[in-house]
N, C-alpha and C positions, 0 to 999 in steps of 0.2 A: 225287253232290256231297259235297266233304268240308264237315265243320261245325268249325269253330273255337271252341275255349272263351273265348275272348277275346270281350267284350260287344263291342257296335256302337261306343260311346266310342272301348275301345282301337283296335279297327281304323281307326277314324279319323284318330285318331292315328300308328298307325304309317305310312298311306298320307301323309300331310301330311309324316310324316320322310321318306320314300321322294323325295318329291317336293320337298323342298328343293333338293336341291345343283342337280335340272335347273332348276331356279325362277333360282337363283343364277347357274349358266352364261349362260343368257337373257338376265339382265340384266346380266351383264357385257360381252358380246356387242353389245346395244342401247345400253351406256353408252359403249364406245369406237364405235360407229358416231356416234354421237349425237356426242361431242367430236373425231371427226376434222376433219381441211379437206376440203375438199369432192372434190379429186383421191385423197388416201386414200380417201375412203368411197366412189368410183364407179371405184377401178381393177378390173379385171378380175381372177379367182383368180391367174392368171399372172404380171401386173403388166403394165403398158403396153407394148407392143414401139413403140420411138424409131425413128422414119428421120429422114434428111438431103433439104434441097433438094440436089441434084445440084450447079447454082451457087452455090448460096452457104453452103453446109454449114449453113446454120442447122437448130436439131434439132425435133423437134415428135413428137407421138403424133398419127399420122393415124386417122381415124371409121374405121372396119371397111366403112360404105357406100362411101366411097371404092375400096374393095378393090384389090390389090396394084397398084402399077407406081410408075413412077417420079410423086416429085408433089413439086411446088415451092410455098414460101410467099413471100407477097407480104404485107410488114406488116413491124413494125418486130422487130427480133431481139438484144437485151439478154442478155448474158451468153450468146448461140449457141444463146437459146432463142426459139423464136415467142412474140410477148407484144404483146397489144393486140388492136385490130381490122385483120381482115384474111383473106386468102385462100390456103386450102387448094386446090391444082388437080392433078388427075392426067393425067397428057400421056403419051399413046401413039403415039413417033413424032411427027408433026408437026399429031397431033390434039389437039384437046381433051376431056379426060373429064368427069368429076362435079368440082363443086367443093365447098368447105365456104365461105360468107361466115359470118364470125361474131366472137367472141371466145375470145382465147387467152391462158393466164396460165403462164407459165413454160413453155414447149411441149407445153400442156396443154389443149383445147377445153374450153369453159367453156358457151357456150351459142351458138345459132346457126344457121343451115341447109344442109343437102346439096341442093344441085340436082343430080338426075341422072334426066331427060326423069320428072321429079317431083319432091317435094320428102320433106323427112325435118326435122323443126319439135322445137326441144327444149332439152334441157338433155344432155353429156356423161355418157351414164352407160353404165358394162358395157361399156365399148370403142367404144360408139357414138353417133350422137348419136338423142336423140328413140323412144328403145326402149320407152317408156311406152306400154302400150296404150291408155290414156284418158289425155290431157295435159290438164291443165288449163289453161283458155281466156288464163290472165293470163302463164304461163309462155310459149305459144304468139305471144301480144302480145308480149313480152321477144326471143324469140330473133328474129319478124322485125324486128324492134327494132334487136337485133344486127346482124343480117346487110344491112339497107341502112344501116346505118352501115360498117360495113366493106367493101360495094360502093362508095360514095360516097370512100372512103378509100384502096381501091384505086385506084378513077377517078384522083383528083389525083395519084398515084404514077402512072400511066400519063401523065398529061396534062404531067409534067415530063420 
């Protein structure tokens, strides 16, 4: 072992300067997550990949459960983005896939649910919706929240 001349004080000292700047990174880190909107602080490292409904080119970030194919939204589309309540559907051929009922803010999933012969209960985060291993019970309230209001909202769009 080596022995240092420096008393216990100093080395305390110098360990605490040591440990500053990562102190400071950290919280610099937690202070922009903390002041982001809610679509910065839950994009993925990548950034969102955008698709198109096929008909109506309105643009949207689809959940990752959804997984690839073609998928059309049904909801209202402001500025060529998905925004409101409403539905995410992936169609393979003249099937129907998974859907998302929920909410969308600028072509953005906000909270809501994926039915696909299951469900996935959440809020949009890390590309997907509901990736929280333990959700809490009031959040899981909100999004089926979400999503029978945006079935109910789909319905009347269908029923016109």
């Amino acid at each position: 072992m080596g022995w240092s001349e420096a008393g216990p004080e100093e080395e305390d000292t110098e360990l605490q300067q040591q440990k500053l700047p990562m102190a400071a990174s950290a919280l610099a880190v937690v202070t922009s997550l903390w002041c982001a909107t809610p679509s910065q602080a839950q994009e993925p490292s990548g950034g969102p990949a955008w698709s198109k409904d096929p008909a109506s080119h309105c643009q949207f970030v689809s959940p990752a459960s959804l997984t690839a194919g073609p998928t059309y939204w049904t909801g209202a589309c402001p500025d060529n983005k998905a925004s409101g309540p409403g539905m995410l559907r992936r169609r393979d051929g003249d099937r129907a896939g998974p859907a998302f009922f929920g909410e969308m803010q600028a072509g953005v999933p906000v909270i809501g649910v994926i039915d696909d012969e299951g469900y996935r209960v959440g809020r949009f985060k890390n590309g997907d919706i509901g990736s929280d291993a333990e959700l809490e019970p009031q959040v899981r309230l909100d999004a089926f929240r979400a999503a029978a209001k945006a079935a109910r909202d789909v319905a009347t769009l269908y029923a016109k």
